[in-house]
C-alpha positions in Angstrom: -7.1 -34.7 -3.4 -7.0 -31.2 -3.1 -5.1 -30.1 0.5 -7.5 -28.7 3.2 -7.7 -25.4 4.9 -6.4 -25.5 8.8 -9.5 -26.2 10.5 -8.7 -23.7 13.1 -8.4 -20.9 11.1 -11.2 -17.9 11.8 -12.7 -16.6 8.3 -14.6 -13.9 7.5 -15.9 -12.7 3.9 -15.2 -9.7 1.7 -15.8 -7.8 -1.3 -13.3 -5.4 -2.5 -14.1 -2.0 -1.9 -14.5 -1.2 -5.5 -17.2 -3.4 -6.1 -19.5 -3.2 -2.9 -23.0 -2.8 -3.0 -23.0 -3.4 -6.7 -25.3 -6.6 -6.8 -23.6 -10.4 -8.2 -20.5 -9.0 -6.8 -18.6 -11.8 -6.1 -17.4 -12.5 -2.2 -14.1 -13.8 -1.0 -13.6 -16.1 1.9 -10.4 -15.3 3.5 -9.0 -16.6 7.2 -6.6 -14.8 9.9 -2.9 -16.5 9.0 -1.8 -18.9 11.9 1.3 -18.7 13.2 2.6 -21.8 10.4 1.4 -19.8 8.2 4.0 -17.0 8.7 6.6 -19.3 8.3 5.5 -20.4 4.9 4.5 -16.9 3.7 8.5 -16.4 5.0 10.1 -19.1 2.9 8.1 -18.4 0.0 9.3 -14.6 -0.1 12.6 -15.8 0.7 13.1 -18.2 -2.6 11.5 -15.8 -4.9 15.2 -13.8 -4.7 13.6 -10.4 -4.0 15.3 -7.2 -4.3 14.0 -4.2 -2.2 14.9 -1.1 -0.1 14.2 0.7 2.7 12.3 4.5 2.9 16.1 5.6 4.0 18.3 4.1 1.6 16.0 5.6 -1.3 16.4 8.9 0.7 19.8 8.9 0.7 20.2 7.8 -3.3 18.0 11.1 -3.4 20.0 13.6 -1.6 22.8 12.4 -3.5 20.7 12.7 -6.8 20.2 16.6 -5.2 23.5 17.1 -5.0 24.3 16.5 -8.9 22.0 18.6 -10.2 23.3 20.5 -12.8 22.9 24.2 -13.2 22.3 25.3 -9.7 24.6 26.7 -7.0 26.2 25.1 -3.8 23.9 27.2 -2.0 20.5 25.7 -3.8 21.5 22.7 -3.5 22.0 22.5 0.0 19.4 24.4 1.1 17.3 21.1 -1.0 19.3 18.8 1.0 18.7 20.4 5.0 14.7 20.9 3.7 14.7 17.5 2.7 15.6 16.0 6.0 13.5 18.2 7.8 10.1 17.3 6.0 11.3 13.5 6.3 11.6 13.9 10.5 8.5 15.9 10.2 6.7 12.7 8.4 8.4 10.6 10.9 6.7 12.5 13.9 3.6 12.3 11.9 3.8 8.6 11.4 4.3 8.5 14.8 1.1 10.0 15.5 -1.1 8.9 13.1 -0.3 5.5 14.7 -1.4 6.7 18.3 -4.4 7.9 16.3 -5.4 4.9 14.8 -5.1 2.8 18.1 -7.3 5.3 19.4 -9.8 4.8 16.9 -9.3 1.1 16.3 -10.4 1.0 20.2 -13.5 3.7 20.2 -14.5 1.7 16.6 -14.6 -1.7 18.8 -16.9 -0.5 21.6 -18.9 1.2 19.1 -18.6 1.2 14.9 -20.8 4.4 14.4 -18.7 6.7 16.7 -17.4 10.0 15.2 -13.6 9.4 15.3 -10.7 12.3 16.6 -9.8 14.4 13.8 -6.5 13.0 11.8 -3.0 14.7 12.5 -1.4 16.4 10.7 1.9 17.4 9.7 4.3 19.8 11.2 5.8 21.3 8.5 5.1 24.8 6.0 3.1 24.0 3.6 4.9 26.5 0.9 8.5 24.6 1.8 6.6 21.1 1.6 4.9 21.8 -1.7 8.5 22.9 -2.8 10.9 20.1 -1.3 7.7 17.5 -3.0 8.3 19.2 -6.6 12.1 18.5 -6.2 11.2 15.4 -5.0 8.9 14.2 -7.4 11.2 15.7 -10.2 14.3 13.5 -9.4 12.1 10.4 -8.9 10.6 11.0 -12.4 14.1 11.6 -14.0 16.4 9.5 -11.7 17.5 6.1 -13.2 18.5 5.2 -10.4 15.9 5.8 -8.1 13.2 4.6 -10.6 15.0 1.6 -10.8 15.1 1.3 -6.9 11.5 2.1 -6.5 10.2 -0.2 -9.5 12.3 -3.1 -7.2 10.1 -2.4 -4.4 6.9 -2.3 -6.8 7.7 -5.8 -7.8 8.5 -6.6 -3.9 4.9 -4.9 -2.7 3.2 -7.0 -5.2 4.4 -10.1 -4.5 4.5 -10.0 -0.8 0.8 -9.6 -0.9 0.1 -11.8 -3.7 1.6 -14.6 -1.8 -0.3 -13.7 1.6 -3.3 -14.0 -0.8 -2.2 -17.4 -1.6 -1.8 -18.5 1.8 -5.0 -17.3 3.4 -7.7 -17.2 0.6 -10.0 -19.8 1.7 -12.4 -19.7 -1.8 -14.1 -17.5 -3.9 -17.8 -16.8 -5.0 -18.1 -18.6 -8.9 -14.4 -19.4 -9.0 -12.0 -22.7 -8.6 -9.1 -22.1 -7.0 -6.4 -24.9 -7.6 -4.0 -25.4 -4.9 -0.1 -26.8 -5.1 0.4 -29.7 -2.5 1.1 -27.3 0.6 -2.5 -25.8 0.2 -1.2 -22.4 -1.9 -3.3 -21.2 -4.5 -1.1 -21.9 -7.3 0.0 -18.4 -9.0 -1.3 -19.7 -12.1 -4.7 -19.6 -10.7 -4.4 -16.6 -8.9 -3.3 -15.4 -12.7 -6.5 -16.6 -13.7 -8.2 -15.3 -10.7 -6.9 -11.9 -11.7 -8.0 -11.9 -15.2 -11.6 -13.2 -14.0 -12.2 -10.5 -11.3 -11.4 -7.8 -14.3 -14.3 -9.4 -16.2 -16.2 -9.6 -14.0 -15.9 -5.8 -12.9 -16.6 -4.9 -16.6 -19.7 -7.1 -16.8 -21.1 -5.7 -13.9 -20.7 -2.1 -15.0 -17.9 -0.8 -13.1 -15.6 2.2 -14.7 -12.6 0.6 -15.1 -11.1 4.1 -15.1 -12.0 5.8 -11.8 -12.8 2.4 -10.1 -10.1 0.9 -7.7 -8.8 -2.1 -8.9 -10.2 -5.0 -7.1 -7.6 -7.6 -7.3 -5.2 -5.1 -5.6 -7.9 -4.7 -3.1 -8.1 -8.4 -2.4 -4.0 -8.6 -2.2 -3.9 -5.7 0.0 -7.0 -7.3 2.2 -5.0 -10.5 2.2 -1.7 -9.1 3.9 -3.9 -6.6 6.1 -5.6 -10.1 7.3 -2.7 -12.0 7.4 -0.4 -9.6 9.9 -3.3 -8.5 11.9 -2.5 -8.7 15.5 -4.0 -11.3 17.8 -6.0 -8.1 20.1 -7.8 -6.6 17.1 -8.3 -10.0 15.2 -11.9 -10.7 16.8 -12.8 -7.0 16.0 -11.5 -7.2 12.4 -14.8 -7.9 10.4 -16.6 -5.2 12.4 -13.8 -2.4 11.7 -13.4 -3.4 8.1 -17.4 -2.2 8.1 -17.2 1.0 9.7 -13.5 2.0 7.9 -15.5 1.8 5.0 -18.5 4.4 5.7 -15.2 7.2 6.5 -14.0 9.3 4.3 -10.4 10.3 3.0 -7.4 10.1 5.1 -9.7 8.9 8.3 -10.7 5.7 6.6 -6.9 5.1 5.1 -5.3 5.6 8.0 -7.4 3.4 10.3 -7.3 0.7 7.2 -3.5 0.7 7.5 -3.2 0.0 10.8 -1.7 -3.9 10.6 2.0 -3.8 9.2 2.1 -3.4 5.5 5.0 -3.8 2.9 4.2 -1.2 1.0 5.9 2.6 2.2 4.2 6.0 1.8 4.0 8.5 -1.3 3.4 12.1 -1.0 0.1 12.9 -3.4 0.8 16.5 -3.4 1.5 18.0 -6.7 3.3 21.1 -6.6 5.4 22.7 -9.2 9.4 23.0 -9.0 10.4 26.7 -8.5 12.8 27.2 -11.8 15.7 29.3 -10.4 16.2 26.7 -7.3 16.1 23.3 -9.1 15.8 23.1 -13.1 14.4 20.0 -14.3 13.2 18.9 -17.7 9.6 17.4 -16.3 8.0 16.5 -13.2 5.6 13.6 -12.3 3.4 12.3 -9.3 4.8 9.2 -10.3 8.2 7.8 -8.8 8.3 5.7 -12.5 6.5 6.1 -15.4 3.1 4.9 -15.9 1.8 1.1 -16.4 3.7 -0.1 -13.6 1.3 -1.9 -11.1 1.2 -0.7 -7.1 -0.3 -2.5 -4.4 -2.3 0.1 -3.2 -2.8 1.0 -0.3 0.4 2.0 0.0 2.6 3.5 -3.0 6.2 3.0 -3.3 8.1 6.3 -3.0 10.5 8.1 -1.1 8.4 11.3 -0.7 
């Protein structure tokens, strides 16, 4: 006998952002974690021997990476270091304020899900020295062994954290069987399976796999966001997760991030590396190369 799902648990029912409003989508049924539940998400990260590391400790491999750069002066490099710190402190006011923003809109959103929201902060900081300090930035992490290797740990961290919230608080699924291990997790074999099914399914109902979001990440991500929501917003969840999804750009990302997540923030900016400051052989948006898997909504990288 399969185990049962806490009977006090609140659900509610989704459909990853990628395939909405296409019709035989199929819908999730996932619940708010209880308080139990965080102690067995906590033991299951715990034996799975994860390696991972903080925003600052990949900072500080990287201003070490800047100051072995070969071919450029004391002088260059420096000045790469002290801009460096200054656009993280600016991002750390910004995050700062983004999360007074997204309070503010969490609570105008509850009283009423059509309002027009305050407009998004934004960062402190030039935007010809940011675009620069990113290049360098996005250079070392493409060419860096070590801090690919650091980053492609937290990757693998991101993906599991939220794979097993999935498997704590996924209540059932639309056309799918979900077999469960004999504390009521979805097994991962199934959520393997579960994986695999949700890609056909995609294709079958005609969404392009190539600019389309990938909704198994979606579902992961949805899981965690569900499963660390705090006790004040959890009654107006269902209703936010609606109107978060009519905004647009950074408005509907920021507001969508607004429970604790494990994944940490990447600069998208793509700006070139000046050649007589910081010579490099390539650069990439990428902090490792391609055909590793992210659990979006939040990319691993220093930036």
């Amino acid at each position: 006998m399969s185990p049962t799902i806490p009977i006090e648990a609140k659900t509610f029912e989704y459909v990853p952002e990628s395939l909405r409003g296409i019709e035989g989508a199929p819908k999730f049924t996932l619940r708010y974690g209880t308080r139990r539940d965080k102690h067995t998400y906590k033991a299951e990260i715990a034996g799975r021997g994860l390696v991972s590391y903080s925003d600052e400790e990949i900072r500080e491999a990287m201003i070490e990476e800047m100051g072995r750069i070969p071919g450029n002066s004391e002088e260059a490099k420096n000045r790469a270091i002290d801009t460096a710190r200054r656009y993280w402190a600016a991002n750390r006011a910004l995050a700062a304020e983004q999360k007074l923003w997204r309070d503010d809109c969490m609570a105008v959103l509850a009283d009423d899900p059509e309002a027009e929201l305050p407009p998004a902060p934004k960062i402190d900081f030039d935007p010809d020295e940011q675009a620069w300090i990113v290049g360098i930035m996005q250079t070392l992490q493409a060419n860096s062994t070590v801090i690919c290797n650091m980053n492609k740990a937290n990757v693998r961290r991101d993906f599991i954290a939220s794979e097993v919230a999935l498997s704590v608080v996924l209540v059932g699924v639309e056309g799918f069987d979900l077999d469960r291990d004999a504390e009521g997790l979805v097994e991962r074999r199934s959520l393997a399976a579960l994986e695999e099914w949700l890609g056909d399914r995609a294709e079958e109902l005609g969404v392009d796999s190539l600019n389309a979001g990938d909704a198994y990440a979606e579902l992961r991500n949805m899981a965690f966001m569900a499963f660390h929501l705090p006790k004040e917003t959890e009654k107006n969840f269902a209703s936010l997760l609606l109107a978060t999804s009519a905004l647009s750009g950074s408005q509907a990302a920021a507001v969508a991030d607004a429970s604790t997540s494990p994944m940490s923030e990447k600069s998208t900016e793509t700006p070139s590396t000046p050649a007589d400051t910081i010579s490099s052989e390539k650069s990439s948006t990428s902090p490792c190369p391609a055909g590793e898997d992210s659990a979006s909504p939040g990319q691993t990288g220093a930036p």
